[in-house]
ZADRENKOL-996602 format. One record per residue (C-alpha): residue number from 1; residue in three letters; x, y, z. Coordinates in Angstrom, 3 decimals. Example, Ala and Ser with C-alpha at 12.3 -4.5 7.8 and 13.67 -1.06 7.14 Angstrom:
<nodes>
1_ALA_12.300_-4.500_7.800 $
2_SER_13.670_-1.060_7.140 $
</nodes>
This chain:
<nodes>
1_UNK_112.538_206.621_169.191 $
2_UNK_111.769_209.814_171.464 $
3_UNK_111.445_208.406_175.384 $
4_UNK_111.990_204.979_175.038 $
5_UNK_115.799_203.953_173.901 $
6_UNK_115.972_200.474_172.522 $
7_UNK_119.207_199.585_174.061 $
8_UNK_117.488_199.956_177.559 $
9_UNK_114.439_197.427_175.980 $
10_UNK_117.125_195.333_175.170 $
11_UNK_118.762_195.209_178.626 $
12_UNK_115.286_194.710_180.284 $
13_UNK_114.821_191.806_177.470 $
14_UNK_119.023_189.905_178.885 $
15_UNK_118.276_190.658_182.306 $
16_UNK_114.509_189.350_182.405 $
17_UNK_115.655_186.335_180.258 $
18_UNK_118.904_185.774_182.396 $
19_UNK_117.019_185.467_185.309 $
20_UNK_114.177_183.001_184.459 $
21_UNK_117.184_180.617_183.050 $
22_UNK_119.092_181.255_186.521 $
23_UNK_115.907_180.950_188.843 $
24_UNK_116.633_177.167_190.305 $
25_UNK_113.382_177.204_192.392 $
26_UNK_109.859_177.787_192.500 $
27_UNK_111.004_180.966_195.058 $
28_UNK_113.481_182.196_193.204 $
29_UNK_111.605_181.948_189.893 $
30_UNK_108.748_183.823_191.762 $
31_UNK_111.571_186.644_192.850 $
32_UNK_112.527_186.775_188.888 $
33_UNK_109.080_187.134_187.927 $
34_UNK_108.453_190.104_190.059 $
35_UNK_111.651_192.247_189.385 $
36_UNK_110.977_192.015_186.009 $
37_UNK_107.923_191.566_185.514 $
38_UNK_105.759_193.229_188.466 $
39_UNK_104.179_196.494_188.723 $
40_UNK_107.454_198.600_189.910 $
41_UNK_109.236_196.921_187.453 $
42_UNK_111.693_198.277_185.214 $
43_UNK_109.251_197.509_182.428 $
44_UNK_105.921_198.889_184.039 $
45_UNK_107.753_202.209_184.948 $
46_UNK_108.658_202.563_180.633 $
47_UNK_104.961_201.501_180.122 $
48_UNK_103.852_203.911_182.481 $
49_UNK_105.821_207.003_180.983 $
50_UNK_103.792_205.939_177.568 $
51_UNK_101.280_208.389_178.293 $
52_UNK_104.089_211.294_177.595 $
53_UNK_104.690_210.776_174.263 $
54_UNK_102.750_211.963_170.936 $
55_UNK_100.570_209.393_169.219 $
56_UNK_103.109_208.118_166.895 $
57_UNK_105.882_207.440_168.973 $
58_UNK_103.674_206.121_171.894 $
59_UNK_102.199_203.417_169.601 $
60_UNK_105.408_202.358_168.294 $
61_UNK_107.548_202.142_171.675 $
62_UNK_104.000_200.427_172.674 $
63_UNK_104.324_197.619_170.686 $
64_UNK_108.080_197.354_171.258 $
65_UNK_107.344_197.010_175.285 $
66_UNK_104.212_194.660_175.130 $
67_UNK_106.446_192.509_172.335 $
68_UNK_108.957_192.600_175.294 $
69_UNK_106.434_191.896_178.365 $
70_UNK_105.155_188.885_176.193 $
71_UNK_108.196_187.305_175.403 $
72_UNK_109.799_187.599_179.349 $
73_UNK_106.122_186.092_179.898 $
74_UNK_106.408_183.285_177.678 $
75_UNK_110.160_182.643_179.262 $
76_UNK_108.706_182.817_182.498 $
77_UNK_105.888_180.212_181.982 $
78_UNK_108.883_177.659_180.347 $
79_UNK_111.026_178.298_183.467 $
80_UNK_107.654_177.342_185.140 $
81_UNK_106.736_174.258_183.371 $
82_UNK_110.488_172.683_183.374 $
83_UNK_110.797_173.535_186.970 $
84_UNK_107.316_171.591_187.920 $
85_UNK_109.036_168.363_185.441 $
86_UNK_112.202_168.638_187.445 $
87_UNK_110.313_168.521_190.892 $
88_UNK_107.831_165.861_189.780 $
89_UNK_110.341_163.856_188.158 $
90_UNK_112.688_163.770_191.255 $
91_UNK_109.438_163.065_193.812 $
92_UNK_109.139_160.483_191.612 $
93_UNK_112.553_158.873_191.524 $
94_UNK_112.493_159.365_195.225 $
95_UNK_109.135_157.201_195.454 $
96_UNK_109.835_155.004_192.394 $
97_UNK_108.895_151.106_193.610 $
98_UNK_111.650_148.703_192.119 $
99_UNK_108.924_145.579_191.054 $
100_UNK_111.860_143.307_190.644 $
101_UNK_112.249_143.207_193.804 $
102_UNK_110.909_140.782_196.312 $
103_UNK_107.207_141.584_197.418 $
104_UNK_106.623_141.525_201.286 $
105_UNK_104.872_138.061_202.513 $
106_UNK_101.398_138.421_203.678 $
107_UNK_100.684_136.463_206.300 $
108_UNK_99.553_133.208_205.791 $
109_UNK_96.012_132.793_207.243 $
110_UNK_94.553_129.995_208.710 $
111_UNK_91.260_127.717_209.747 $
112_UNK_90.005_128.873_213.389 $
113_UNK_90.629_126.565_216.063 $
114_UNK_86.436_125.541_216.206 $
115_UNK_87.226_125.026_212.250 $
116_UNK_90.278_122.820_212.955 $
117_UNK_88.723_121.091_216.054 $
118_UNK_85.369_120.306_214.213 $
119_UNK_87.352_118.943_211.150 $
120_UNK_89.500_116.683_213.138 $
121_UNK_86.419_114.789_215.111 $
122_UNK_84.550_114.847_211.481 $
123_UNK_88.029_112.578_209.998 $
124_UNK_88.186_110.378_213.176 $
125_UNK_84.332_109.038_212.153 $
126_UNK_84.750_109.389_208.624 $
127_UNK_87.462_106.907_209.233 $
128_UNK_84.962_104.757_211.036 $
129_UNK_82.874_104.727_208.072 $
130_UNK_80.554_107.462_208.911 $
131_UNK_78.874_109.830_206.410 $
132_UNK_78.886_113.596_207.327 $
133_UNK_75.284_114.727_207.133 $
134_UNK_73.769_118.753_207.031 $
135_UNK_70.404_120.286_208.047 $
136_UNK_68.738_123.827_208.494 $
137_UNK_69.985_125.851_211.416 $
138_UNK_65.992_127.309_211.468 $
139_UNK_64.556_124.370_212.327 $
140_UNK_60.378_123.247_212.548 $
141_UNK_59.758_122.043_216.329 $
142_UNK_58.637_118.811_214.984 $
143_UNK_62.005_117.887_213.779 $
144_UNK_63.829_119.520_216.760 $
145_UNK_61.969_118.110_219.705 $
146_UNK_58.753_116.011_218.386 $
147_UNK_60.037_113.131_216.531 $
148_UNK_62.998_113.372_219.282 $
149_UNK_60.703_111.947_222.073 $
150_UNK_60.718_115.928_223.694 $
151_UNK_57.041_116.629_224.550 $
152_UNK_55.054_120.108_224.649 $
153_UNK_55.627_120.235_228.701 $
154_UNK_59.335_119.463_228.287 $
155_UNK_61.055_122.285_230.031 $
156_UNK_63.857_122.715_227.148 $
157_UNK_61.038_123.472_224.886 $
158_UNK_60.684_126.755_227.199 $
159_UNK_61.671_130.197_226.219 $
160_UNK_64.209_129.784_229.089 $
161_UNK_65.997_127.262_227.259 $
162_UNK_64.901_127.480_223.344 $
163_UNK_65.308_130.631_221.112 $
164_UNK_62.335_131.135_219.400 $
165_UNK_62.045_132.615_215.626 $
166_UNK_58.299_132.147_215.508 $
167_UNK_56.985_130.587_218.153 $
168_UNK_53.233_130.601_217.154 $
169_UNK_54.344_128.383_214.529 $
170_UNK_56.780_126.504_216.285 $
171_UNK_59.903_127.274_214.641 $
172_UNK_62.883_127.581_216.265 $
173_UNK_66.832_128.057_216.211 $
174_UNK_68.227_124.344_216.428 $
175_UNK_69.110_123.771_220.042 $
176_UNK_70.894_120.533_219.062 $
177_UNK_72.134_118.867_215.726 $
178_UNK_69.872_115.760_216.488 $
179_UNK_67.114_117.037_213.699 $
180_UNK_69.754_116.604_210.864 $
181_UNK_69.802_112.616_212.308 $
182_UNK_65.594_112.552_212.550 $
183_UNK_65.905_114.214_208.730 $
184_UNK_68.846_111.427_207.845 $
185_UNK_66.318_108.604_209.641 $
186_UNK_62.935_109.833_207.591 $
187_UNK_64.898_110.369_204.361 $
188_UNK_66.531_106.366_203.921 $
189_UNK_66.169_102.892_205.336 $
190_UNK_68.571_101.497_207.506 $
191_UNK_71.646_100.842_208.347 $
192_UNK_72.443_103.918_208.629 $
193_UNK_75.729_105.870_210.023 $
194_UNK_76.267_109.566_209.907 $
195_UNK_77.588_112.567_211.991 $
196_UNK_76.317_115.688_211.849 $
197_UNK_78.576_118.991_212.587 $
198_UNK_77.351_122.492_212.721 $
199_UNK_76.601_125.370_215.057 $
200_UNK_73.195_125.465_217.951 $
201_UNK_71.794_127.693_219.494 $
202_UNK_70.666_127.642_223.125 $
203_UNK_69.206_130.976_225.461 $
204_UNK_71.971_130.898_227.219 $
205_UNK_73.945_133.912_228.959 $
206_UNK_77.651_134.554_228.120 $
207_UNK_80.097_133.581_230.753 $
208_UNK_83.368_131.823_230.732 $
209_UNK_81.971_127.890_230.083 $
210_UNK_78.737_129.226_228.260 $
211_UNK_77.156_130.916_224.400 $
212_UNK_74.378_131.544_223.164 $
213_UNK_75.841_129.780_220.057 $
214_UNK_78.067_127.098_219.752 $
215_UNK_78.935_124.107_217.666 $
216_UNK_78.032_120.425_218.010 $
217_UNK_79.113_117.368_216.399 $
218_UNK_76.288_114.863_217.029 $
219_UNK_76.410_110.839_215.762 $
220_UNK_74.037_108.477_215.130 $
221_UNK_74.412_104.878_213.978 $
222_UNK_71.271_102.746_212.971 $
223_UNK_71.658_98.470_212.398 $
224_UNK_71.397_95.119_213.291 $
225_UNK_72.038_94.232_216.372 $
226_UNK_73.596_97.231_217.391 $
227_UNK_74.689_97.658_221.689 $
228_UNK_76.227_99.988_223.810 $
229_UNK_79.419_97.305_223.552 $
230_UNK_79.301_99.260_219.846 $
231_UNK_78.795_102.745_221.532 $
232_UNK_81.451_102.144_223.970 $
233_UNK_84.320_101.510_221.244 $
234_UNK_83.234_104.394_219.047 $
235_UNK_83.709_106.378_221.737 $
236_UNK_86.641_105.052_222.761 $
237_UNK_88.546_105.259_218.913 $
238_UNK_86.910_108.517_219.305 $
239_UNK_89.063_109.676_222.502 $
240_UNK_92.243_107.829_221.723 $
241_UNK_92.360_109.354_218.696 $
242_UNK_91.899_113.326_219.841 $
243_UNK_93.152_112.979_223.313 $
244_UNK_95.951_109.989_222.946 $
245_UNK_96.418_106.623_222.479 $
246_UNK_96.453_105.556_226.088 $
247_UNK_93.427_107.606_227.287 $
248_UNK_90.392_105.138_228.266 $
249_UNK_86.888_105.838_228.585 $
250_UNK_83.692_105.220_231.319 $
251_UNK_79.806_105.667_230.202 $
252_UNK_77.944_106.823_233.994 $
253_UNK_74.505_106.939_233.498 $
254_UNK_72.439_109.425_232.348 $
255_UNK_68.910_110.761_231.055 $
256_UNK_68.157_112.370_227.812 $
257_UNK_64.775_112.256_226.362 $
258_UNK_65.836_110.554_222.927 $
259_UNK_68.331_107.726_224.404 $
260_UNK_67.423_105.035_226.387 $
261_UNK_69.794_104.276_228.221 $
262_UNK_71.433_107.079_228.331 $
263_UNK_75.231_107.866_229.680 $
264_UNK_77.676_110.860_230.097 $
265_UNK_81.016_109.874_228.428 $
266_UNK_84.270_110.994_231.206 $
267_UNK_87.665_110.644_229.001 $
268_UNK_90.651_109.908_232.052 $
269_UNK_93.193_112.354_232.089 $
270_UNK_97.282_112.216_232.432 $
271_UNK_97.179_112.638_236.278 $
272_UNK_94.354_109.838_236.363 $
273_UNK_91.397_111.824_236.504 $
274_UNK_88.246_111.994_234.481 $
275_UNK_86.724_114.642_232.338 $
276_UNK_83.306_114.810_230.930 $
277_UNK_83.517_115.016_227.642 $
278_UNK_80.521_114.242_225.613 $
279_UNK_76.109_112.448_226.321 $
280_UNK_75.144_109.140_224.343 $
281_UNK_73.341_106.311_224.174 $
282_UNK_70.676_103.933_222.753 $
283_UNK_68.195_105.123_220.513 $
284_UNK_65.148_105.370_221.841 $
285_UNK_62.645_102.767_220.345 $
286_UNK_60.100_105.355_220.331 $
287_UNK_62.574_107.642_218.239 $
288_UNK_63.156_105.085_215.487 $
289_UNK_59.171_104.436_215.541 $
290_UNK_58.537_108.060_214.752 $
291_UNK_60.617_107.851_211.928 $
292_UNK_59.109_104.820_210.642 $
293_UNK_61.967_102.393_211.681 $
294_UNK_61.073_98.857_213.274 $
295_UNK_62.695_98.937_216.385 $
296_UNK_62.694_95.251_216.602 $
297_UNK_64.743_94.607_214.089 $
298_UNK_66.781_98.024_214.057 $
299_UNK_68.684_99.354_217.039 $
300_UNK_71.075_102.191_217.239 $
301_UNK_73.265_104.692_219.379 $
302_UNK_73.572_108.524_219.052 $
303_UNK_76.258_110.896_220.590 $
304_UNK_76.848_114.475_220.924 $
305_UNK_80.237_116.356_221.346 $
306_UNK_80.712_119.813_221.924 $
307_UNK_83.271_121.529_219.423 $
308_UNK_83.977_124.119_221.899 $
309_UNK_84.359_121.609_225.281 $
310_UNK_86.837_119.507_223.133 $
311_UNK_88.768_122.497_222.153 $
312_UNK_89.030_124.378_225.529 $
313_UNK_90.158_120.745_226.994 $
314_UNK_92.674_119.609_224.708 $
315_UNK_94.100_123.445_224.488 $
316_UNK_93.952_124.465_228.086 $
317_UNK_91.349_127.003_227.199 $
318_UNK_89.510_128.178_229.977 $
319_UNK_87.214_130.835_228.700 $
320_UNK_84.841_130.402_225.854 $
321_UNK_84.901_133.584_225.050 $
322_UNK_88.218_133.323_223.748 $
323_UNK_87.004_131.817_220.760 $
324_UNK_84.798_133.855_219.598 $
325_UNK_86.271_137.358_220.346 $
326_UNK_88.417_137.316_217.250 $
327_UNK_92.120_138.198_218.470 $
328_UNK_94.322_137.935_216.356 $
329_UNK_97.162_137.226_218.738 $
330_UNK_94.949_133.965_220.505 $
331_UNK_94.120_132.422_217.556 $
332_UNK_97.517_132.620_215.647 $
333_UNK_98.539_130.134_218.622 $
334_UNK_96.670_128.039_217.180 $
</nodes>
C-alpha cells in the first residue's frame, strides 16, 4: 500500500497494546495513552501524511489506521476499567469491617442524680403506704394559692415571687407541688395518703443555692386522729432511711400559710450538727374546709422536700448549678 507499510501499523498495533497491558498505574497508563495515542504520536503523524496520497490508497490505509486507533482505544479503556477494580477493590480490603468481631461498648447511660434522688424519697413513702400522685405544672391560682389558705395580698402571690403565664386570668407556673394534694383532697374522701413529686417554678435568680426551676417532693396525709407525733416519725423513717440509720430529727417552729402549726425539719449530722432539710406540719383546718373535708373529724400533716437540697447534702454538692449544666464528667459520678 503506497505510504503507509503495514508492518509499521503492526508495530504501532504490539507496542500500543504492550504498553496498556504493562501500564501498572493510573500515571503510567496516562503516559501509555499519550505516546501512542496523542497528537505527536506515532499514529497521528501516519494519519497526518494521509492527505499525500491519491484517493484510493488514502481511503484504504484510512481505514487500516482508524481500525488501529480504535482498537489501542478500546485496550486503553480495559486497562482503565481493570485498573479502577484493582484500586477500588484494594481501598476496600484495606477498609473492609470484620462483623464477627466484637462491636465497641457504648456507654451505658444512666438516670440523673435529681432522677435518682427523687426516685429514692418516692420508695421510702411508697413503703410507708403512700400513693404517688401527679398534677399540671400550669396551674389555675385557685388551686395554687386559694384553696391553700394564700390570699390576694399574700406577697408570694407577687410577680417578685410567682411566674406568671397569664396573669389577668390568674394562671400561673406551680410555685409548689401542694395543688396536686388540694386536686388529690377535692377528687376523694378521706383517709387519704399521697406524695406528690415533680418540678416548680419560682422567680428566682440563678446563683449557687438557687433556680428558677427545681423539683419538689411534697406529702400529705389526711385521717383520724392524725398528730404531729405521726408527722414526727414520717419524717424521721424519712431521714434514717436517706441519710442513715442513726440520724435523728427536731421540728423548730415555723409559719406557712397552709399548716398550722407549722415547723422546719433540721436532720443532725455526723459531727452533731443540724441541717435544715425540709417545712411541715398540720393541715390547716381552713385547708381541709375548702376542700370540703370536716376538719373535726379529719386531721392531717403535709411536708415538702426539695429534690435538689437533698441531693447537694447527701452528695457534698455545693452549687446547684451543677445539676443542671449537663456535664458529662459530674454526672457520670453519680
Amino acid at each position: 500500500m503506497e505510504g503507509i507499510d503495514p508492518a509499521d501499523v503492526a508495530r504501532l498495533r504490539e507496542a500500543g497494546l504492550a504498553a496498556f497491558t504493562a501500564a501498572a498505574d493510573a500515571d503510567a497508563l496516562e503516559e501509555a495513552r499519550v505516546a501512542h495515542l496523542g497528537r505527536k504520536a506515532p499514529l497521528g503523524a501516519l494519519q497526518k501524511g494521509l492527505g499525500a496520497l491519491d484517493a484510493d490508497a488514502r481511503r484504504a490505509a484510512g481505514a487500516l489506521l482508524n481500525e488501529l486507533r480504535a482498537e489501542l482505544t478500546a485496550a486503553h479503556e480495559d486497562r482503565r476499567v481493570a485498573l479502577e477494580g484493582a484500586e477500588l477493590a484494594a481501598r476496600l480490603a484495606a477498609e473492609r469491617l470484620d462483623l464477627t468481631g466484637p462491636a465497641r461498648r457504648p456507654r451505658p447511660g444512666r438516670p440523673h442524680l435529681l432522677t435518682q434522688v427523687e426516685a429514692e424519697i418516692v420508695d421510702v413513702f411508697a413503703g410507708l403506704g403512700f400513693a404517688v400522685a401527679d398534677g399540671p405544672e400550669v396551674e389555675a391560682g385557685r388551686y395554687n394559692f386559694d384553696l391553700l389558705n394564700i390570699p390576694p395580698d399574700h406577697p408570694a402571690r407577687g410577680t417578685m415571687d410567682t411566674i406568671y403565664v397569664d396573669e389577668a386570668a390568674d394562671v400561673v407556673l406551680r410555685t409548689h407541688t401542694s395543688p396536686v394534694q388540694v386536686r388529690t383532697m377535692l377528687a376523694a374522701p378521706p383517709p387519704l395518703a399521697v406524695v406528690c413529686p415533680g418540678r416548680v417554678y419560682r422567680a428566682d435568680a440563678v446563683d449557687a443555692t438557687h433556680s428558677p426551676v427545681f423539683t419538689q417532693v411534697e406529702g400529705l396525709l389526711v385521717a383520724q386522729d392524725v398528730t404531729m407525733a405521726h408527722l414526727r416519725g414520717t419524717l424521721l423513717a424519712f431521714a434514717r432511711a436517706m441519710f442513715g440509720p442513726d440520724r435523728e430529727v427536731r421540728l423548730r417552729p415555723s409559719f406557712f400559710p397552709f399548716t398550722e402549726p407549722s415547723a422546719e425539719v433540721d436532720v443532725s449530722t455526723e459531727d452533731g450538727g443540724w441541717l435544715e432539710v425540709l417545712g411541715a406540719g398540720m393541715v390547716d383546718p381552713a385547708v381541709l374546709t375548702a376542700c370540703g373535708i370536716d376538719p373535726d373529724r379529719w386531721s392531717g400533716f403535709a411536708f415538702g422536700i426539695g429534690v435538689e437540697r437533698v441531693a447537694m447534702l447527701r452528695h457534698g454538692v455545693r452549687d446547684i448549678r451543677d445539676l443542671f449544666d449537663g456535664d458529662a464528667r459530674f454526672l457520670a459520678a453519680f
